[in-house]
N, C-alpha and C positions, 0 to 999 in steps of 0.2 A: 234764566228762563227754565221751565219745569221741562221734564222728560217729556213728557206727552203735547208740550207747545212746539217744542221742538221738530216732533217728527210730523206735525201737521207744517209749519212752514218750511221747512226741507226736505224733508223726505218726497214732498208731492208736490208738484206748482198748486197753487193756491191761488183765485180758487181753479177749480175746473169747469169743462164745457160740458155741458151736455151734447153738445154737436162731435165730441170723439169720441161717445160711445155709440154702438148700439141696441145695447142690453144693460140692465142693471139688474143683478141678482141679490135677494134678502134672504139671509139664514134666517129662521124662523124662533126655533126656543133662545131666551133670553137676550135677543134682537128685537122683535115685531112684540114678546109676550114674556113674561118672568116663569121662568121653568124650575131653574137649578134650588130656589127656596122652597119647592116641593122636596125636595130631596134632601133638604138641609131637615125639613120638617121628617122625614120618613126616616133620617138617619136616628134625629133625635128621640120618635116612639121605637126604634128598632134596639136604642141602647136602653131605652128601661124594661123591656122584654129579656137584653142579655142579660142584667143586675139580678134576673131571678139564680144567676149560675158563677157569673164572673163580675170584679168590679170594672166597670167600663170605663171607670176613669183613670185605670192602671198603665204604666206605662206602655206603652205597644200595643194596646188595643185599635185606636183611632187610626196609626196605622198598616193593621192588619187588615181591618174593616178596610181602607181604600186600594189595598195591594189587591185584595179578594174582589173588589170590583174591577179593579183595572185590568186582572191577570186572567177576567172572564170575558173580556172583551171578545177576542176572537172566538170564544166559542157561542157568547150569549147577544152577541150586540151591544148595542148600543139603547136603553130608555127606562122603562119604569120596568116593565116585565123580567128585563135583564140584571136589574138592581132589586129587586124582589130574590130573585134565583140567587144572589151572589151574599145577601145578607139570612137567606136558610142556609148555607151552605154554611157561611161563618157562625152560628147559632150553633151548628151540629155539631162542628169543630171544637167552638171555644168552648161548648157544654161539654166537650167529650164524649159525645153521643146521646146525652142526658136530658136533650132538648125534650122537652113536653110537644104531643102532638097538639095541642091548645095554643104553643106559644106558635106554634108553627102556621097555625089557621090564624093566628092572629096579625102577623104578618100577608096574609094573602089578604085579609081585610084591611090591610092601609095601603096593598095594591090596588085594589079597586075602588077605594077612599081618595087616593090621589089621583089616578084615571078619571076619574068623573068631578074633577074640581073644576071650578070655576075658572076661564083664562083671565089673566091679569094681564092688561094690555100695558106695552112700552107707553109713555106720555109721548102723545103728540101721531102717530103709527097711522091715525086715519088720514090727518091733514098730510101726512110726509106723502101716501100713498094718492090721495086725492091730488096734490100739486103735481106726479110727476104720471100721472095716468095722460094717456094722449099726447104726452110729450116724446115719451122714449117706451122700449118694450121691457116689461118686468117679467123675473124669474124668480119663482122661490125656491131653495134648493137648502132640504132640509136630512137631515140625518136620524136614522135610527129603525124602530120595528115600522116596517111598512101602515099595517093596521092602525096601530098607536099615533103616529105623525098625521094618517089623513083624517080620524076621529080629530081632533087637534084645529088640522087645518078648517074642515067639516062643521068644528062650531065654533069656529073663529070670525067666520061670514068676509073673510079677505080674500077668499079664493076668485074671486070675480077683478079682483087689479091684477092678476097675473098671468100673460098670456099663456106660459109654462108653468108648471110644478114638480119636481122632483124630488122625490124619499129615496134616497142611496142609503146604503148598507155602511158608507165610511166616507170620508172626503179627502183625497191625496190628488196628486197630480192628476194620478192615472185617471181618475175618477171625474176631472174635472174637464181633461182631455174629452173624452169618448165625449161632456152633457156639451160641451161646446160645439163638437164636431155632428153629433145628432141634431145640433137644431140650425146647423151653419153659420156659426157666432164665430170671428176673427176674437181669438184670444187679445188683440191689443187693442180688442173697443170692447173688452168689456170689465165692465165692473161689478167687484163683490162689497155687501155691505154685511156686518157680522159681526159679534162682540167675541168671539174665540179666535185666537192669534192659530194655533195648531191647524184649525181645521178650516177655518173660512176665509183667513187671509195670505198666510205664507203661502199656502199650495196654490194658488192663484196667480201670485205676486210669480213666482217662479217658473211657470209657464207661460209669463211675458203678457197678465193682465193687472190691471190697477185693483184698489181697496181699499177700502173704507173701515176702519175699525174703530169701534164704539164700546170701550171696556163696559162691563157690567158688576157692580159690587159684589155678585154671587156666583161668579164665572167658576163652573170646576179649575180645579187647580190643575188639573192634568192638559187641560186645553191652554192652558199660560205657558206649559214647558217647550221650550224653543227648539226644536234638533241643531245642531252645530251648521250644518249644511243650510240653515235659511237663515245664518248671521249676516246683517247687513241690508236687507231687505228693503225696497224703499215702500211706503204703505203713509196712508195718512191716517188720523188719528179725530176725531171728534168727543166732546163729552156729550152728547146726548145724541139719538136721531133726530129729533125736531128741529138739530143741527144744519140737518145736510140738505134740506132745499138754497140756503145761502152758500152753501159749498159749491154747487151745482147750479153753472148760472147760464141762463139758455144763450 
């Protein structure tokens, strides 16, 4: 039996009720819409901008580029604005200062290139959303620059199946405590849905709710990395969302 069959039949009874929850919460980028292949896309024009200076195919480049994103988290967030800021910085760096202010404006045009793209919806996102509308109450509980997430949600036209919305700055316990406790949601009736283990489903699972996790072929790699402290987890596991209405049986 494969990894992923596994932690769907035991990790979680199977299937579940919709009568023991009474929330269901949806992470939003590369959940409900493909996000993380814009950024696959931004890295790949960001490295032929660096090839005017250094060869990006050198060893230690790839990653430096993700150290320099990751190690600006705390100061820059989390999204496109952040990831913009963190590939000028590595520009300045690997040029040694040498960067051209043309390659630099060029870069803020595949910020605003990728900001105004197109959303690329999950298969199946309307029906999953349509089936459990009026059944149970939905949350979407998304991460990153406030602005950016509700442009996003704004032309996504799914903000109307969610009774709640929420843009946090990070998703950890603490995080997930305080959205539970503001809206009077019993952590052990409710459930998260979300394709990142780090952020949508351990912190969850840990504070004594359920979860649903839906790998994504283009999931950053930093949201894959497990802390030691959430080994063992129980959490279920789906290949697609247009999964979890058979998951979820009234």
């Amino acid at each position: 039996m494969a990894d992923s069959e596994a932690r769907y039949n035991c990790r979680m009874p199977t299937p579940l009720s919709l009568a023991d929850f009474d929330v269901i919460a949806f992470d939003a980028d590369d959940t409900l819409w493909h996000n993380e292949e814009l950024f696959w896309e931004f890295k790949r024009h960001f490295k032929a901008i660096l090839a005017r200076y250094v060869d990006p195919s050198a060893d230690g480049i790839d990653a430096y580029i993700d150290n320099k994103e990751v190690s600006n988290i705390g100061c820059y967030g989390y999204g496109f604005k952040s990831y913009a800021l963190s590939m000028i910085e590595a520009l300045v760096e690997l040029s040694q200062g040498r960067a051209a202010a043309d390659d630099i404006a060029r870069i803020l045009i595949l910020l605003k290139q990728q900001m105004a793209a197109d959303l690329d919806f999950v298969a199946g996102v309307r029906e999953v959303l349509d089936h459990l509308t009026g059944r149970i109450d939905l949350m979407l509980i998304t991460k990153g620059d406030t602005q950016e997430q509700r442009h996003k949600i704004d032309k996504s036209g799914l903000a109307h199946y969610f009774r709640w919305i929420e843009v946090v700055h990070r998703k950890d316990e603490g995080v997930y405590r305080e959205l539970l406790a503001k809206h009077g949601v019993n952590p052990a009736r409710f459930l998260m849905v979300g394709n990142a283990l780090r952020s949508d489903i351990l912190p969850v699972v840990a504070i004594g709710g359920q979860a649903v996790y839906i790998p994504n072929n283009t999931t950053w790699a930093h949201e894959l990395e497990v802390p030691p402290e959430y080994a063992g987890l129980r959490y279920s596991e789906l290949p697609a969302l247009s999964a979890l209405p058979a998951l979820l049986r009234d």
